[in-house]
N, C-alpha and C positions, 0 to 999 in steps of 0.2 A: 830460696835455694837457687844455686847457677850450677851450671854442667856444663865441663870439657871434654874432648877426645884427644885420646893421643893412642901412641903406639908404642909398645912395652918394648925393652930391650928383645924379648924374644921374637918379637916382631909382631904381634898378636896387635889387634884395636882392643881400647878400654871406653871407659867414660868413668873419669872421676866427679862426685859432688860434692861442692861448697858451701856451708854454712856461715853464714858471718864473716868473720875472719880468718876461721880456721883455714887450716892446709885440705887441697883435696885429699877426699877418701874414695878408695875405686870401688865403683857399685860392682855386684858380685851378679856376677852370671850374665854379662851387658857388653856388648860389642858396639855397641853404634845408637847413640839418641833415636833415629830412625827406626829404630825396633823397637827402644822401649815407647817413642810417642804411639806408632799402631797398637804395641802390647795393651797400652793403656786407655785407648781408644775401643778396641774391641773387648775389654774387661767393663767398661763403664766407668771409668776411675779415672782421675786427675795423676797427671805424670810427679808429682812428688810422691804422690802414696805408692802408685809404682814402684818408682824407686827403693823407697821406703819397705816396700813387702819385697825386694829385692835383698837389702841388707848393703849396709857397706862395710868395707876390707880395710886393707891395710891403708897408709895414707901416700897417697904421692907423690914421689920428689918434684913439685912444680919449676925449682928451678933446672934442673936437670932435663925435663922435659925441650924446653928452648934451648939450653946450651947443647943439645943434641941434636935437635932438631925435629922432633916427635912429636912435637903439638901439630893438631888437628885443627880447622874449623869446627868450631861448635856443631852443627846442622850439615848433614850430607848424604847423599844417597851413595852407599858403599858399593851396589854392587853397578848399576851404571849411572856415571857421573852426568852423565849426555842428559837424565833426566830430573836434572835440575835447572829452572827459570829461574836465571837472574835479571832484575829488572826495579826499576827506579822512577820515582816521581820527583818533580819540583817547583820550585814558585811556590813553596807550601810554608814558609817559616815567615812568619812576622817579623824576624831581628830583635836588637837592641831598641830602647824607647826611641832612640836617637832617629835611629834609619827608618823606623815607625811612621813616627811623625812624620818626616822627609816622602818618605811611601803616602799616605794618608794624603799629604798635598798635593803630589804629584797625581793623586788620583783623582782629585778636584778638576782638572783641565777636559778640557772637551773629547768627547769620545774618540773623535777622527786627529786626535794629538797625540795618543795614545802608544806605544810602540805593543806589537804583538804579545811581547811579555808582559808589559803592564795590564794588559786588556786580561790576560791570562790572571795574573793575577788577580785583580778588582772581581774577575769571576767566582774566585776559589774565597775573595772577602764575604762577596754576597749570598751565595749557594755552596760555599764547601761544606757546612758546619749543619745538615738536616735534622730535624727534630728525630726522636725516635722512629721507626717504622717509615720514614719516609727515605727516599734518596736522592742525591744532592748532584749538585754540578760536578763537572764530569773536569779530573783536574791531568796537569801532563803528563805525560808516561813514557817512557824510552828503557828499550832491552839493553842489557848488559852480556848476553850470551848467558852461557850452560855452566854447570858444574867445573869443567877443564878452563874456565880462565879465573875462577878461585884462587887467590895466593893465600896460604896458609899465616896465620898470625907470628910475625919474626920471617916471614921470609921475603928474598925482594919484590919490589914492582918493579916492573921492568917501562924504559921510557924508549916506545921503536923509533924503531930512524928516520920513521913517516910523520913522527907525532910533531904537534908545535909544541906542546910540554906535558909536564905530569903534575897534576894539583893535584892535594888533599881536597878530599871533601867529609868532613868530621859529620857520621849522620847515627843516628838510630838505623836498624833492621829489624822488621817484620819476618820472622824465621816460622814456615809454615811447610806441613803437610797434606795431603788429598788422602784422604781416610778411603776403605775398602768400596764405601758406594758413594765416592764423590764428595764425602764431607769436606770441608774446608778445615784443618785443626791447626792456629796457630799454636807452634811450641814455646812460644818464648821473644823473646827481644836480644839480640846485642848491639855492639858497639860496630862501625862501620867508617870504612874507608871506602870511599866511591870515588876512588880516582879515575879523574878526566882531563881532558886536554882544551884548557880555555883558549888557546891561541888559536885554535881551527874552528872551535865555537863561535871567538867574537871574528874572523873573518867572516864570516856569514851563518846566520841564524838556520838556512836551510841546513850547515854543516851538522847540527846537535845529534842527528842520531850519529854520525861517524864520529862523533868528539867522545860520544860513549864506551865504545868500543872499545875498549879497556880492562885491562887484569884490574880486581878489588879484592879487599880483604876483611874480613870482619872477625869477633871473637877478642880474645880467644876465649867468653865467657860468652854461655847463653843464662840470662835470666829467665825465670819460669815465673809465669803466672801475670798478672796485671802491670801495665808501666805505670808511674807515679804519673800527673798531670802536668810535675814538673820536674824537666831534667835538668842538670845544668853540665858542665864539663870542660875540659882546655883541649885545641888542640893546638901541637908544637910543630916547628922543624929544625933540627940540629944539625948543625955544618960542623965539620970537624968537631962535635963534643959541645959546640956553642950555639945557643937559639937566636937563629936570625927570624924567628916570626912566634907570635903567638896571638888567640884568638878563642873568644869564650865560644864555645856551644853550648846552646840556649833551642830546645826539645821538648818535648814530650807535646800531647793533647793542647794543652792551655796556649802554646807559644806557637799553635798552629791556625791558619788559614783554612785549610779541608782536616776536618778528624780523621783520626788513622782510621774508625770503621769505615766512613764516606770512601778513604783509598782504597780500601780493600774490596768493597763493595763494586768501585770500579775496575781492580783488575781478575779479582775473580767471577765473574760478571760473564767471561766467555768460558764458553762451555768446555772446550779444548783447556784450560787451564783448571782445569777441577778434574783429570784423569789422576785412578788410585793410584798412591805408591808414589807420588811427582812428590818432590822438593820445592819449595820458592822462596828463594832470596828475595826480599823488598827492599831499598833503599827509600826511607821516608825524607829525603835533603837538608840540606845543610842550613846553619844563617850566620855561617862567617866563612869567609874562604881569603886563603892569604894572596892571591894571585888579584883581588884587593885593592891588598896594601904595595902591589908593584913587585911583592917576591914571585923571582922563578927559580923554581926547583931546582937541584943539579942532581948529576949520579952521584951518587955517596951520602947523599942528603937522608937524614933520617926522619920518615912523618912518625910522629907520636900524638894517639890521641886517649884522652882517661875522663872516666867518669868515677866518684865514687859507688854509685849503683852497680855497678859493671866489673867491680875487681882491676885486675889485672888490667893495664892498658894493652889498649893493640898498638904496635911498632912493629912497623915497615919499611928496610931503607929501599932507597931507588936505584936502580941501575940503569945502563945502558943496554939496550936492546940490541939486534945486530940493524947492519947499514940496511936501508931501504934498497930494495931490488926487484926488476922486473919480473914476474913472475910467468909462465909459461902455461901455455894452453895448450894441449894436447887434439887434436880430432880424431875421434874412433872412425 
């Protein structure tokens, strides 16, 4: 099963469910995934049978929803946005056999030849992957802010006037809840765009957390229940109508360096991020990025990225932000 949100011409929040191919049908008596994941949590019961003893309604016009502009992220906290953690790991995808091998070599060479990331890596080779019951090497992690820099799926990212650019980053997300005494409850998996700014990135590696700092966007489908071990999927980018890039994402468990438990293990690990009622966006990273192959973004530029597991692709075009400006400090 996958689950959307949107918002009804009356202006009301839904949540329609998907079955296979069918069209969504809107769960009945359901405002917001956030309510049914705790409903379901505090009944004992898995979120489809939820659903499921919920009933579903009429069916959705999903294309209507986007030409209106009514779709939702999948995963949200409705009533305050502030208390959603978005946040992202990386150096976690093994690639193509190609870049593999190349990797593998490269990690032959002497420790002290190493570059920070590589060492980062070779760690996440050795210790990401712990046996059951144990816990593994401790892999990168960088915030993405809250709830309010969310871009809903179809609508723009914006590229600011401060940024060196705006890259796709085609990823899986970890979509999770903090149940009433702290449980941890992942809801689900989507599709994700982790857009960042590689040009302030490769100026200096100390740059990476300010390269984050970034609007993303994920959905517009959540999947429920286990990720397959293998993902696969395209991501695009269209200039006027025509693809000036493309690039396989290659996901899930098997095509990873640290397991998504080992990540998780690491960022729900503090205690402050296991308060009831939180949201958390995860971004588990990418292993193709077209910034790469030498493309840079433009405004108008359309990122497109689709998995067949995931439905509907997420598409997002880019804009331009307003001019960089100095900003003013006040003293009380």
């Amino acid at each position: 099963m996958r689950l959307i949100q949107f918002v009804g011409r009356d202006g009301q929040r839904g949540v329609g469910a998907i079955t296979g191919t069918s069209a969504p049908r809107q769960v009945k008596a359901a405002t917001s995934v956030h309510a049914l994941a705790l409903e379901a949590h505090r009944a004992g019961r898995g979120l489809t049978e939820t659903v499921e003893a919920h009933g579903l309604g009429a069916e959705v016009d999903y294309d209507a929803l986007f030409a209106e502009h009514r779709i939702l992220p999948p995963l949200d906290n409705p009533h305050e946005p502030a208390r959603t953690v978005v946040a992202l790991t990386g150096l976690t995808h093994l690639g193509s056999a190609q870049s593999r091998d190349a990797m593998h070599a490269r990690l032959q060479a002497d420790e002290a030849d190493l570059t920070d990331s590589m060492k980062m890596f070779k760690i996440g080779m050795e210790g990401g992957r712990p046996l059951a019951g144990a816990i593994g090497a401790q892999p990168e992690w960088g915030w993405k802010g809250d709830g309010s820099w969310i871009v809903a799926p179809g609508a723009p990212l914006e590229l600011p006037g401060y940024a060196g650019d705006a890259g796709e980053e085609a990823e899986i997300t970890g979509l999770y809840i903090i149940g009433d005494g702290g449980e941890v409850l992942r809801v689900g998996y989507a599709l994700g765009n982790e857009c960042s700014d590689h040009v302030m990135e490769r100026r200096n590696y100390l740059y990476l957390a300010h390269s984050k700092l970034r609007a993303s966007s994920f959905g517009p489908e959540l999947l429920v229940g286990e990720l397959p071990p293998e993902v696969t999927g395209t991501a695009r980018i269209l200039r006027g109508g025509q693809e000036v890039w493309r690039g396989q994402m290659i996901s899930g468990d098997a095509n990873m360096c640290h397991s998504i438990a080992n990540l998780e293990q690491h960022h729900f690990k503090y205690e402050r991020f296991r308060r009831p009622g939180d949201v958390h966006i995860y971004y588990f990273g990418a292993s193709a990025l077209s910034c790469t192959a030498g493309i840079t973004a433009e405004p108008g530029d359309v990122f497109e990225i689709e998995s067949p597991l995931f439905g509907r692709a997420l598409i997002n075009p880019l804009k331009a932000g307003k001019p960089d400006e100095l900003v003013t400090v006040t003293a009380l």
